[in-house]
C-alpha positions in Angstrom: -28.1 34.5 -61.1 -27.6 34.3 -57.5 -29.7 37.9 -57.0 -31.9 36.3 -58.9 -32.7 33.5 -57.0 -32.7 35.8 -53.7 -35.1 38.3 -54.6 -37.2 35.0 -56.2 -37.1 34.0 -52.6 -37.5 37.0 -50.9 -40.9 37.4 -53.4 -41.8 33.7 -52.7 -41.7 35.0 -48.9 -43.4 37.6 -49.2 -46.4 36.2 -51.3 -46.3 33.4 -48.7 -46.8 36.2 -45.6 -49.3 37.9 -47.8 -51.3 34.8 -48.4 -50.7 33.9 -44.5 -52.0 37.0 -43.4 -55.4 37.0 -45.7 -56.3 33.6 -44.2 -55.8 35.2 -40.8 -57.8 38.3 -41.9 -60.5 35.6 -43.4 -60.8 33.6 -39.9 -61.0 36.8 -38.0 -63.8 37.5 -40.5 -65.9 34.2 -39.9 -65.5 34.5 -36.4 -66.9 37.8 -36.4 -69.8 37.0 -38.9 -70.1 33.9 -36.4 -70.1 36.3 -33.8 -73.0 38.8 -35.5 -75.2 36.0 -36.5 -75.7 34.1 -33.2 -76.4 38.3 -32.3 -79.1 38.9 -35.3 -80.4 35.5 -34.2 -81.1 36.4 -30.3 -82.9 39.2 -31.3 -85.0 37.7 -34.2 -86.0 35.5 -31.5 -87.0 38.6 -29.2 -89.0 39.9 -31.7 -86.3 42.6 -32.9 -86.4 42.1 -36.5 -85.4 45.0 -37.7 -82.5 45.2 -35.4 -81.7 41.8 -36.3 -81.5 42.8 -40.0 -79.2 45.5 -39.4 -76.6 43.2 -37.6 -77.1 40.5 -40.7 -76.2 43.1 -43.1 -73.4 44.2 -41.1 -72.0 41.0 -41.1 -72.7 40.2 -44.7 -70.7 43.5 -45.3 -68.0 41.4 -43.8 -68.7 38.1 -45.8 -70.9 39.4 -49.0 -72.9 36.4 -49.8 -72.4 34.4 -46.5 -75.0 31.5 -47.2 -75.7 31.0 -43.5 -75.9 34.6 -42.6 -78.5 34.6 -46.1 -80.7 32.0 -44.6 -80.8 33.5 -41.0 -81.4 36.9 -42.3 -84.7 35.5 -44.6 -85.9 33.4 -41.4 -85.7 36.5 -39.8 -87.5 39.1 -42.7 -90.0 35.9 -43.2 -91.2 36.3 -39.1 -90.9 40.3 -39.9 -93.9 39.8 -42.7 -91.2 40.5 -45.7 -91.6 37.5 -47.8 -90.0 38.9 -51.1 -86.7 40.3 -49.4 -86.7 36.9 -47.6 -87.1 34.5 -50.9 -84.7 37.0 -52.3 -82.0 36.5 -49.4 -82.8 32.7 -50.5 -82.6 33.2 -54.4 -79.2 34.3 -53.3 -78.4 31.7 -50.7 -78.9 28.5 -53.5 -77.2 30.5 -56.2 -73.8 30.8 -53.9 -74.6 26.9 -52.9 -76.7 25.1 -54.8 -75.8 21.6 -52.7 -77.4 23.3 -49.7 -80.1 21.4 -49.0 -81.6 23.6 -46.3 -81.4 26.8 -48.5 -83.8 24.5 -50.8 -85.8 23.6 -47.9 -86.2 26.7 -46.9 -87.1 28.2 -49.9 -89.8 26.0 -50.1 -91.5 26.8 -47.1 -91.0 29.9 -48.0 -92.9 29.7 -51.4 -95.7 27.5 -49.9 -96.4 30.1 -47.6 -96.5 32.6 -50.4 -98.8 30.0 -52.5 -96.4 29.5 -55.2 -96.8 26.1 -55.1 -95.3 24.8 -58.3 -91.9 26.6 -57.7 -92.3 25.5 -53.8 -92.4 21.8 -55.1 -89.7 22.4 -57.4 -87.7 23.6 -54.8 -88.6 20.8 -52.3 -87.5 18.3 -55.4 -84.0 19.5 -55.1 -83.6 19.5 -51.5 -84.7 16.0 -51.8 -82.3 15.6 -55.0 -79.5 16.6 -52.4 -80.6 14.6 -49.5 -83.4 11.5 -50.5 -84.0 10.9 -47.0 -84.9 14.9 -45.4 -88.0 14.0 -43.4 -88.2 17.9 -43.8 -88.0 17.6 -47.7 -90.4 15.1 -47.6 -93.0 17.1 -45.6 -92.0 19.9 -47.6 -92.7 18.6 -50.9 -95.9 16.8 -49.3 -97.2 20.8 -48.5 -96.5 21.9 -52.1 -98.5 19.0 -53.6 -101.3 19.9 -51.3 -101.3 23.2 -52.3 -101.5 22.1 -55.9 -104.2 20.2 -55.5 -102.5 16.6 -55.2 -103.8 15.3 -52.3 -103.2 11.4 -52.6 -99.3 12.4 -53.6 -99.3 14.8 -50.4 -100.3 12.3 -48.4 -97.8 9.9 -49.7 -95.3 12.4 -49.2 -96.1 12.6 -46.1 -96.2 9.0 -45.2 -92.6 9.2 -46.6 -91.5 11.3 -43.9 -92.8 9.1 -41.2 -91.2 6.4 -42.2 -88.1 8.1 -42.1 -89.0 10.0 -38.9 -91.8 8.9 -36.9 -91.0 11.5 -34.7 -91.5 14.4 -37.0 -94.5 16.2 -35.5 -94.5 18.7 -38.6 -95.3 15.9 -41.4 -98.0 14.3 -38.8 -99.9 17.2 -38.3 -99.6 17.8 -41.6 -100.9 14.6 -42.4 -103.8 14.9 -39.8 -104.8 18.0 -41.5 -105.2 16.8 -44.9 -106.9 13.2 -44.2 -109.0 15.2 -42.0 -109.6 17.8 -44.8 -110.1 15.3 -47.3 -112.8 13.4 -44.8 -114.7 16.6 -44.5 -115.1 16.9 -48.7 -112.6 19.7 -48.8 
């Protein structure tokens, strides 16, 4: 019984070093993906796409699935001109998280600038399902609805926005744009 107990314990250590040493592994890991992101990021912004791709794929070798690294990669294939790899990094991005509310957001901007309005407003309905105050939502779902057609509830949309952040240049000169659209008999 006593032998028993001891190599019980001795598992029970082990397990416990093994389990130790995977959360150390695992932190190592974020801070590397951390570490390739803010990388792929930099030279997104210098107008390095496809470098920038190659480092989020690197690091989503390290992390398959990463939501962040997923979003930052699709901003980056969306400035590259590759809209279907970027909704796709997005697709995956709200599957993994559906309670992130700037994946949706994301995703539709990313479908109103393909003109797939209905599915943009769909997505802008459950970023706003997550978060009923997202100025962005807001504006987002305001740019879907004119897309469709819907001007009056685009502009109330957008009106929405403002309230919550008068400060939001987006929804305003998206606002301007429309009134000023709908003035001219467009």
């Amino acid at each position: 019984m006593l032998l028993l107990i001891v190599v019980l314990a001795g598992f029970g250590w082990f397990i416990g070093k093994a389990i130790a040493f995977g959360l150390d592994a695992a932190g190592v890991g974020l801070r590397k993906v951390d570490k390739l992101n803010r990388k792929a990021r930099q030279l997104s912004d210098t107008k390095k796409h496809g470098e920038a791709i190659a480092v989020f794929d690197q690091a989503l070798c390290l992390v398959p699935e990463d939501p962040t690294t997923l979003k930052n990669k699709a901003f980056a294939l969306e400035a590259w001109g590759k809209l279907g790899e970027a909704l796709q990094c997005l697709d995956t991005a709200v599957r993994v998280d559906p309670a992130d509310p700037d994946a949706w957001y994301l995703r539709s901007d990313l479908l109103t600038r393909m003109h797939r309005f209905e599915d943009a407003l769909a997505a802008a309905d459950q970023c706003l399902a997550l978060v009923p105050s997202s100025p962005h939502g807001w504006s987002q779902r305001a740019s879907a609805l004119s897309g469709l057609g819907r001007p009056n509830e685009a502009t109330e949309c957008y009106d929405h926005a403002l309230a919550l952040d008068p400060g939001y240049v987006v929804a305003a000169l998206g606002r301007e744009a429309l009134v000023m659209n709908l003035d001219s008999g467009g």
